[in-house]
N, C-alpha and C positions, 0 to 999 in steps of 0.2 A: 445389524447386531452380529457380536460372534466374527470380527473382520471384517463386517464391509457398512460402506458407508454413502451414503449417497454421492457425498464432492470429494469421495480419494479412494485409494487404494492401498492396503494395510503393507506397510515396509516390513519385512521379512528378512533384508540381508544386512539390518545397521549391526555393529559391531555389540556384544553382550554389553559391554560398559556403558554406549550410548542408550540402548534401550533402556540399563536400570537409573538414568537421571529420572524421569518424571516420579521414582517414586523416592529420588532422594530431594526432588526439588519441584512439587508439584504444580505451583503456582508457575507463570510466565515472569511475576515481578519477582521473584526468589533466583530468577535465570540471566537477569539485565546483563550484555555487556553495553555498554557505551562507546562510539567511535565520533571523530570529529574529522570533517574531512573537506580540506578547501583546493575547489577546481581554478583551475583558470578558464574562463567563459570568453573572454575574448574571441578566437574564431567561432564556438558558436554564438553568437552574436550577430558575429558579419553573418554568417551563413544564413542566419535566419531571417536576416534582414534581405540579402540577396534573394531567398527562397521567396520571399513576401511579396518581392516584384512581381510574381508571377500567380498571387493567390487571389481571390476575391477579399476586398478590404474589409469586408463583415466578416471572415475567416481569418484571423491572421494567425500564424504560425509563432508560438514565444517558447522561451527559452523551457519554462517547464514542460512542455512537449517533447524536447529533446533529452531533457532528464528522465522523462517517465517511460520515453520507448529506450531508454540505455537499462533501465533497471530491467526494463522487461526481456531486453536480450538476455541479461546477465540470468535470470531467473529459469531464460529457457538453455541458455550455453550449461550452466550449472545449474542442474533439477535441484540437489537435494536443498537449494536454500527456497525452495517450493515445497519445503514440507511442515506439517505441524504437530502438535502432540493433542489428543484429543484420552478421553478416556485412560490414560497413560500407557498410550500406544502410538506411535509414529505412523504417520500416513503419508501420502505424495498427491497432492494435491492435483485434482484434476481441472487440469486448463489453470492460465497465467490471470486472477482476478485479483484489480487495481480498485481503492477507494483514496479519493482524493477529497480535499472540503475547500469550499467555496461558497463566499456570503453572496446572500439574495440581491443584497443591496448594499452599497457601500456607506455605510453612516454605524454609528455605534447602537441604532436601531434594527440596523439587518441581520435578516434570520442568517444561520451556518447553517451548510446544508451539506451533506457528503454525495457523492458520488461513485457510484461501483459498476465499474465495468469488466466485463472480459475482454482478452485482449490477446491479439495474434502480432505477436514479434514479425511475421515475416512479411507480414501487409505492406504496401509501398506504403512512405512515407506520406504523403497526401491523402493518404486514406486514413493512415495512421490518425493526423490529427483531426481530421473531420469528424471520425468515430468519437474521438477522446469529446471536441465542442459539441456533438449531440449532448452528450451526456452532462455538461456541463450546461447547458439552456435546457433539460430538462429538470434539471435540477433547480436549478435557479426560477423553471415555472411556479406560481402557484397552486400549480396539480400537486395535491398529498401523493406521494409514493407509498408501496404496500407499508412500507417500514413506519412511516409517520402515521397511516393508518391503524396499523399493530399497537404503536404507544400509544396515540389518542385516546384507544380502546382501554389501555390498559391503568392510563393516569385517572380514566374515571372509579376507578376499583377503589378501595381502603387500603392504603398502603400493605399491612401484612398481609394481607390476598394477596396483593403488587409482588412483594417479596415470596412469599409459596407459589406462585405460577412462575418466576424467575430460578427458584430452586426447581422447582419440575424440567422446568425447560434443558438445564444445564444437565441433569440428570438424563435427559433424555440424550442429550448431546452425547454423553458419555459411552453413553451405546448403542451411537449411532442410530437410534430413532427419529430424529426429526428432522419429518419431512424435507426434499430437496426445495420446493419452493421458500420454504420459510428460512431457508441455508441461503437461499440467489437472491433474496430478497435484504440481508442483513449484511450493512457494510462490515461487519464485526469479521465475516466471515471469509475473509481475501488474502490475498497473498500477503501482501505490501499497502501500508496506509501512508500515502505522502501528505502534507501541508505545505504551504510557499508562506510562509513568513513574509519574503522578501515584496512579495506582490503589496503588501500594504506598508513596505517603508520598512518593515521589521528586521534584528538579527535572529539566527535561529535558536533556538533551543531545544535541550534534550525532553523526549514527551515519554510516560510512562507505556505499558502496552498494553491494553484491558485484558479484564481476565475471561471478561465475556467474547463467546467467538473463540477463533482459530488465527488471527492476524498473529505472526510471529517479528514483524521487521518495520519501525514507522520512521522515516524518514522526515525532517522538516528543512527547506530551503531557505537560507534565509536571504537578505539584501547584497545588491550586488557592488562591491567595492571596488575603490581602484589599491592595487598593491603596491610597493616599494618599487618594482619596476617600474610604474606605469599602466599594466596591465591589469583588465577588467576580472575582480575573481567572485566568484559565491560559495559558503560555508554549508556544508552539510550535512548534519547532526544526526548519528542513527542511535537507531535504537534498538537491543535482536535480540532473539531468546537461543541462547547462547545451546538450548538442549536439543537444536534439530539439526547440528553439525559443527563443527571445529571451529575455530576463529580464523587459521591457517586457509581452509577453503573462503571461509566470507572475506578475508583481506585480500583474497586473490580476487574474488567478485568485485570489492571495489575499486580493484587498481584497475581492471575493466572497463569498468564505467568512466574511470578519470581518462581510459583512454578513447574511451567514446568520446565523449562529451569536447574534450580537447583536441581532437582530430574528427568532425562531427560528419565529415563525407560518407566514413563507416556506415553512419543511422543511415545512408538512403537505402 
């Protein structure tokens, strides 16, 4: 309360302009920009495939891996796109935390499950993705996580109780009241929300950014094609809340990433 807050640390040097956006556009959906952005995935491709030679085949290393430690560089090279607007005050978020979704099971029966990790850019890469597939077989367990545990709890209520403890909650967000576990436990609350479209055959598309939480930036991947050259690309749909830094800095973040990803020996 009062500046601080459990996951950040209250920004004090944005520029008078940037600070008074949250109360000219409070919402995160009032702040959308939209950006569309298609890689060429080719070398990493090979790469990954090369790298796979040498992995345990119940671990294998795939191309979203290499997308999501490119974003995470780009989050630690450039901080302020690691910031969010909370109570309408800018913070910086403490530490790089990723939520990604992934079905339980693959049929039009299986559960979505998200996943939320911390995450350290400067881990070798082999550790990188092992970290990322715990999280992803934990997820995919049928262990309830706190979060699923919290809703279960909370879809037994009468919806307008549902709705006044969701108002509390937010309220309490606002002033930095609520508790750090109940913050590390809510994928809502991350840096970066990616999806892969592309892992189920899909093209991407642009996703809204909830209002719930502190997520200012979601990313979906979609299917990987081949282009007019020849060459293998994937489409990548963002979506950013346009109030926690300039368009000039985030286009510079993903010309970054295109140059990770495209020259992928960078990520080791």
């Amino acid at each position: 309360m009062f500046g601080r807050r459990p996951d950040g640390t209250l920004v004090r040097d944005a520029s008078p302009l940037r600070r008074f956006m949250p109360f000219i556009s409070p919402r995160r959906n009032d702040s959308l920009v939209l950006f569309s952005q298609e890689l060429v995935v080719e070398e990493a491709l090979r790469f990954v495939e090369q790298r796979n030679a040498t992995r345990p085949d119940d671990a294998p290393m795939t191309l979203f891996h290499l997308i999501l430690r490119s974003i995470a560089k780009v989050l630690d090279e450039r901080p302020h796109l690691n910031r969010f607007v909370a109570g309408g005050r800018f913070w910086q978020r403490d530490g790089i935390w990723m939520t990604f979704s992934a079905k339980k099971r693959f049929s039009d029966e299986g559960e979505l499950t998200t996943v939320k990790r911390r995450v350290d850019p400067h881990a070798s890469l082999d550790d990188w993705v092992d970290h990322l597939l715990g999280g992803i077989r934990d997820g995919k367990s049928e262990q309830k996580t706190t979060s699923d545990k919290e809703v279960d709890l909370l879809l037994r209520l009468p919806p307008p109780i549902v709705r006044v403890l969701i108002g509390l909650v937010h309220l309490a967000d606002a002033f930095g009241l609520l508790p750090a576990s109940m913050i590390e436990s809510d994928p809502m609350y991350s840096s970066v929300f990616v999806a892969s479209l592309g892992s189920v055959g899909l093209d991407a598309g642009y996703h809204h950014l909830w209002e719930h939480g502190t997520c200012p930036v979601f990313c979906v991947i979609g299917r990987i094609h081949e282009g007019p050259d020849g060459r293998r690309r994937a489409m990548l749909k963002w979506t950013y809340d346009e109030r926690i830094e300039d368009g000039l800095y985030c286009a510079a973040g993903l010309e970054r990433i295109r140059e990770l990803i495209e020259s992928p020996q960078k990520l080791v």
